[in-house]
C-alpha positions as a printed Julia matrix, in Angstrom:
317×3 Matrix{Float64}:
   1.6    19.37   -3.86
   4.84   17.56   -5.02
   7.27   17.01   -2.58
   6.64   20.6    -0.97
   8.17   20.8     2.71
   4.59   20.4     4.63
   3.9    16.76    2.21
   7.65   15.69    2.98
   6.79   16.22    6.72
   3.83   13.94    6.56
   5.79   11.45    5.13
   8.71   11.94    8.16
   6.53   12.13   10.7
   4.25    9.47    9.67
   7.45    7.18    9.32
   9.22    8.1    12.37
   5.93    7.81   14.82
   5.46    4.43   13.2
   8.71    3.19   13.88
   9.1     4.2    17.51
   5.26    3.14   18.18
   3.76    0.48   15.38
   0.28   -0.09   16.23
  -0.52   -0.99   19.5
  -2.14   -4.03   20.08
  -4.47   -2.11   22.56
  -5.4     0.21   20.28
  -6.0    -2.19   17.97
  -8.48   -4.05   20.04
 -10.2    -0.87   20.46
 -10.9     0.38   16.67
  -9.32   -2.06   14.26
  -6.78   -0.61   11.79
  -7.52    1.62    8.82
  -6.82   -1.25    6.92
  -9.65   -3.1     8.02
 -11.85   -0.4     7.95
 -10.52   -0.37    4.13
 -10.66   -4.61    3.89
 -14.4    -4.45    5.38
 -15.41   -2.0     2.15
 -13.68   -4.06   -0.06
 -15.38   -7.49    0.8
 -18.66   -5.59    1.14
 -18.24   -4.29   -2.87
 -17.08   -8.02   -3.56
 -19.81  -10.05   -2.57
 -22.64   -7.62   -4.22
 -20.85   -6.63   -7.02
 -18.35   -9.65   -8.17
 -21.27  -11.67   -9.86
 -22.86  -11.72  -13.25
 -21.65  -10.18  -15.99
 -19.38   -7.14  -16.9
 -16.93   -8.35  -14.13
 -14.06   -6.51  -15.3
 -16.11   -2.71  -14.97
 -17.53   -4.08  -11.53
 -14.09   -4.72  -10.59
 -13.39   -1.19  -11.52
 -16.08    1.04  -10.11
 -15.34   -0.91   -6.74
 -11.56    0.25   -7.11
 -13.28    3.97   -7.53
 -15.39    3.47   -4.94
 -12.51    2.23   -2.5
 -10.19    5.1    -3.32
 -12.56    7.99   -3.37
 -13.91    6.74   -0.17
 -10.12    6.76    1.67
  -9.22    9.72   -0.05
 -12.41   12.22    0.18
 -11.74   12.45    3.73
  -8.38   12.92    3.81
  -8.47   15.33    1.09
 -10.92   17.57    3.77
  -8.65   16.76    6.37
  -5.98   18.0     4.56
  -7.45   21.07    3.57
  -8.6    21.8     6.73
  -5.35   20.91    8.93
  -2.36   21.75    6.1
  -2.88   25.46    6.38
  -2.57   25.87   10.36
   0.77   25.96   12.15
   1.63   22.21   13.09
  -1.13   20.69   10.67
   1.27   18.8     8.94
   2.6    17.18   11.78
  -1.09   16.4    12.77
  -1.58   15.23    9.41
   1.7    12.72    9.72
   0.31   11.29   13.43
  -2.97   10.84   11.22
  -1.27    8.79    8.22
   1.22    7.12   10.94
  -1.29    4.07   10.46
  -0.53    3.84    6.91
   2.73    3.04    7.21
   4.01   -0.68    8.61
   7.71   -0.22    9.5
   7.56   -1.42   12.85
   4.6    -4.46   12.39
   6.63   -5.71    9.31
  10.38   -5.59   11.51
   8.16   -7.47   14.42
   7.09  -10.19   12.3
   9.75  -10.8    10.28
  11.76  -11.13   13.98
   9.16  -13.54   15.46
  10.49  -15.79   12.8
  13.92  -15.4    13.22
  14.41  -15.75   16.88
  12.56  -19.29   17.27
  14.8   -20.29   14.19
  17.87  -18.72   15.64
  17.02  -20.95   19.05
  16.44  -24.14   16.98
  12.55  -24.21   17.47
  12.05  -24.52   13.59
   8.43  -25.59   14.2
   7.86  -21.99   16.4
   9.3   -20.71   12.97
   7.15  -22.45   10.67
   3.96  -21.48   13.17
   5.01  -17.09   12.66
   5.83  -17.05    9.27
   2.93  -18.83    8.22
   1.04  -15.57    9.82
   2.93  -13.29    6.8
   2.96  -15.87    3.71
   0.62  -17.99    2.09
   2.89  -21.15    0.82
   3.02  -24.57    2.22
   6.15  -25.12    4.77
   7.63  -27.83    6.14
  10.19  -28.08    9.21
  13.12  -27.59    6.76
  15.11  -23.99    8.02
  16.01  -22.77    4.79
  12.36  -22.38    2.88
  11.55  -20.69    6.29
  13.95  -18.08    6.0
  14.05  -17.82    2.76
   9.85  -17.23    2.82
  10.58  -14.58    5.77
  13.37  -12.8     3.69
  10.84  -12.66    0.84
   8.43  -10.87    2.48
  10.5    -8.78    4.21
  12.45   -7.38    0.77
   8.55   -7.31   -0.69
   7.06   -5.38    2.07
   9.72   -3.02    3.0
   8.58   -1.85   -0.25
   4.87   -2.06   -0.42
   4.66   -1.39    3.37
   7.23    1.05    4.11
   8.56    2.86    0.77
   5.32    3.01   -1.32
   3.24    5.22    1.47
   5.93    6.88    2.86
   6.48    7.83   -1.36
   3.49    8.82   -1.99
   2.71   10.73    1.36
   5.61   13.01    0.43
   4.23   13.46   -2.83
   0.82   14.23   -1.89
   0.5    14.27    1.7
  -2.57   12.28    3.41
  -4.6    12.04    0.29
  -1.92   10.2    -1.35
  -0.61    7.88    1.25
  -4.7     7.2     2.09
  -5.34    6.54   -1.7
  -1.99    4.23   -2.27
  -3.28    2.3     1.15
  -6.62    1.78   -0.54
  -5.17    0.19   -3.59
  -2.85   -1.88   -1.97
  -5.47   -3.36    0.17
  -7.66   -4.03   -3.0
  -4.65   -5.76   -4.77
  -4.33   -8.3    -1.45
  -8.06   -8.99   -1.17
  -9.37   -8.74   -4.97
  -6.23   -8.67   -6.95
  -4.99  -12.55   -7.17
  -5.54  -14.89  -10.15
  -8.01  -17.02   -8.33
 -10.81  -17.98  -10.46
 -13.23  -15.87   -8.88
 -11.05  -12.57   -8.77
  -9.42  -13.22  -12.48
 -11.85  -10.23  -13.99
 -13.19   -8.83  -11.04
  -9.59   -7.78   -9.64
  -7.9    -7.33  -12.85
  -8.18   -3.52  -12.57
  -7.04   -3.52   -8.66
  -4.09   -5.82   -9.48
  -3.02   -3.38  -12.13
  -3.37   -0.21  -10.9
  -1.29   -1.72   -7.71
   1.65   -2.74   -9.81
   1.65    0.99  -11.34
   1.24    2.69   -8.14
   4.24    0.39   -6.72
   6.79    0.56   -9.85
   8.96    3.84   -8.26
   9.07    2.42   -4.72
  10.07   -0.97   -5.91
  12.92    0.51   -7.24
  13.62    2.75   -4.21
  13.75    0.0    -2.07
  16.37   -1.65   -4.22
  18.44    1.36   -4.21
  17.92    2.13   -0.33
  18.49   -1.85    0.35
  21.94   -1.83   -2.11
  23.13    1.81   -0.2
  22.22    0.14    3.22
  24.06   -3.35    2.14
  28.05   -4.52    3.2
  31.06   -3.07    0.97
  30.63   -5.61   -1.7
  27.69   -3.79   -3.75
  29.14   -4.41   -6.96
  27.91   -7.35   -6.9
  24.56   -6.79   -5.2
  24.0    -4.69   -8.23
  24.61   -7.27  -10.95
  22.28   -9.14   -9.0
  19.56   -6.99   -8.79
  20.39   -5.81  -12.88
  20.34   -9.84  -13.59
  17.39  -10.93  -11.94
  15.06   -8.69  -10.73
  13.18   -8.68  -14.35
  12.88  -12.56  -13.76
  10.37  -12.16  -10.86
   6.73  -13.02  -11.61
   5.83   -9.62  -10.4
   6.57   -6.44  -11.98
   7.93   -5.14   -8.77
   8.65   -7.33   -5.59
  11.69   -8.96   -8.01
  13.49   -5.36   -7.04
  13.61   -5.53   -3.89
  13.8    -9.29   -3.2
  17.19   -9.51   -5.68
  18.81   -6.44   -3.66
  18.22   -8.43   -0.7
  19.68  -11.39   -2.65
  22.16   -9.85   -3.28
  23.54   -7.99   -0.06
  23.18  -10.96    1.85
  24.68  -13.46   -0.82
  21.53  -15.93   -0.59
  19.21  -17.19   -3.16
  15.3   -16.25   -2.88
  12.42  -16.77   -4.91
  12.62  -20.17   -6.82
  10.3   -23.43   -6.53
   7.52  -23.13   -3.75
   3.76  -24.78   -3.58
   0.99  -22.91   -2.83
  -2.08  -25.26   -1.36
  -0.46  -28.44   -2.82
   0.48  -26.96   -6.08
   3.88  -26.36   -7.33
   4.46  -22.88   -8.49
   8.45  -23.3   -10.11
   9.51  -19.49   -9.89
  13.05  -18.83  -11.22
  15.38  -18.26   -8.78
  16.9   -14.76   -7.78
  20.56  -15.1    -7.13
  20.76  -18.41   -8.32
  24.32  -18.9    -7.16
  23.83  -17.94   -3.35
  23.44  -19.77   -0.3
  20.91  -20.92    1.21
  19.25  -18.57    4.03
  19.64  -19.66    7.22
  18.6   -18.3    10.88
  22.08  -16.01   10.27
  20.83  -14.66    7.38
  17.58  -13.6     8.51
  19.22  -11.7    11.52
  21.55   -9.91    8.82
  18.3    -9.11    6.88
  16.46   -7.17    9.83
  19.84   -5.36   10.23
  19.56   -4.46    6.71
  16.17   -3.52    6.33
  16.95   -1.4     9.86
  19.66    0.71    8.04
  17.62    1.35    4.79
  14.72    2.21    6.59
  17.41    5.01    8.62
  18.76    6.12    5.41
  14.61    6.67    3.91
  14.49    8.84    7.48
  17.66   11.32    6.84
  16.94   11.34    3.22
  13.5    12.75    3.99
  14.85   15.15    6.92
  17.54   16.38    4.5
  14.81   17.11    1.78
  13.36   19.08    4.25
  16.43   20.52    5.52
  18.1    21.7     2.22
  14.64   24.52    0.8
  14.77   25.55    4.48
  18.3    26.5     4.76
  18.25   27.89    0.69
């Protein structure tokens, strides 16, 4: 199934429910997440299996493991629902999950209205829940960190599932969910993941290389007249990034909003001196951040009609 119309509305539907509902908290109290039902496999394989020797094919049956168990049953799901009248709209409510456009736009908010308001600590205290680096009560690292993530997980959270559900419907959104979750629990360059993970960490940047440059594009579309320049940004830098990927997305945002990102940040008292991405920007500030929800609000829009008008276009020819 490549972008056929019942896979495209998965990915719509999935995207749209998200937005309007994100995961209730109730709900979430309830049952968990998928993701956590994913994360509790994952640390389960890790503890039996990431010891001894042979690290690096441990590390790879438990990505096969992972996947097979996300995908199996929504490959019989699939199957089962695809063919009925309405099954792919069940099949979208079922991957909504999967998909984090409205959790990502609530975090990344819960940072900028405490800095907006002057409460940088407040700040500090909600973005520490989405990054991992060590802040102080300076307002530009802060936004700069919440901008960051943002540009990262618009594509990661948003893009990449939403991609591959219109490719291949529930089985692919469940199987790029799977991997993604193994590349944030076992895919890091911590001494005891550096074998065990190596496979999860690059299957993840594979499965992420077309949305990464997706997100670019929908983030340069969505940006203010001046894209020229957002462009030359993005064409400049993006390669300079550490990762493969998340320098795409995080130099279009650069480079709409005219603010540097990336660059010199320490990680549990150790200074990791990234390059920066639009070197010759601003800092972020509370402004900034606002700006960047408003941008990530019309890309994520223009990801919505560009799906609908997939869907519209074989129906009307």
């Amino acid at each position: 199934m490549i972008l056929s119309q019942a896979t495209l509305t998965v990915a719509l539907v999935a995207l749209a429910v998200d937005a309007v509902l994100g995961w209730p908290g109730w709900l979430y109290r309830r049952i968990g997440h998928p993701v956590t039902w994913i994360g509790g496999l994952i640390a389960a394989l890790d503890r039996r299996w990431n010891r001894g020797g042979h690290r690096i094919l441990r590390g790879a049956l438990a990505v096969l493991v992972v996947v097979l168990a996300a995908v199996l049953p929504a490959l019989a799901l699939s199957c089962w629902l695809m063919p009925l009248d309405g099954g792919p709209v069940i099949l979208g409510v079922l991957a909504w999950p999967l998909v984090a456009t409205r959790s990502l736009h609530d975090h990344v908010a819960a940072v900028a209205l405490p800095l907006a308001a002057g409460d940088v600590a407040a700040a500090r205290r909600a973005v520490a829940m989405i990054v991992g680096r060590d802040l102080t009560d300076d307002p530009a690292p802060i936004a700069r960190a919440a901008l960051e993530s943002l540009a990262e997980n618009t594509s990661d959270g948003v893009v990449a599932p939403v991609l591959w559900a219109a490719i291949a419907g529930l089985p692919g959104i469940a199987a790029y969910k799977a991997i993604n979750t193994l590349d944030s629990m076992i895919g890091h360059m911590s001494p005891r993941h550096a074998l065990f993970g190596r496979v999860a960490a690059r299957l993840d940047d594979l499965v992420n290389l077309p949305a990464s440059r997706l997100t670019a594009a929908l983030f340069l579309l969505a940006a203010p007249p001046d894209r020229g320049r957002a462009l030359g940004v993005v064409w400049r830098d993006a390669g300079r990034h550490r990762s493969p990927n998340a320098g795409w997305p995080e130099a279009a945002m650069a480079g709409a909003l005219k603010v540097r990102l990336s660059g010199p940040r320490s990680y549990h008292g150790v200074q990791s001196n990234e390059p920066w991405l639009n070197a010759d920007g601003r800092d972020p500030d509370a402004r900034a951040l606002r700006l960047g929800l408003r941008l990530y609000v019309r890309a994520m829009l223009m990801l919505g009609l560009f799906l609908a008008a997939l869907l519209w276009v074989p129906a009307r020819f």
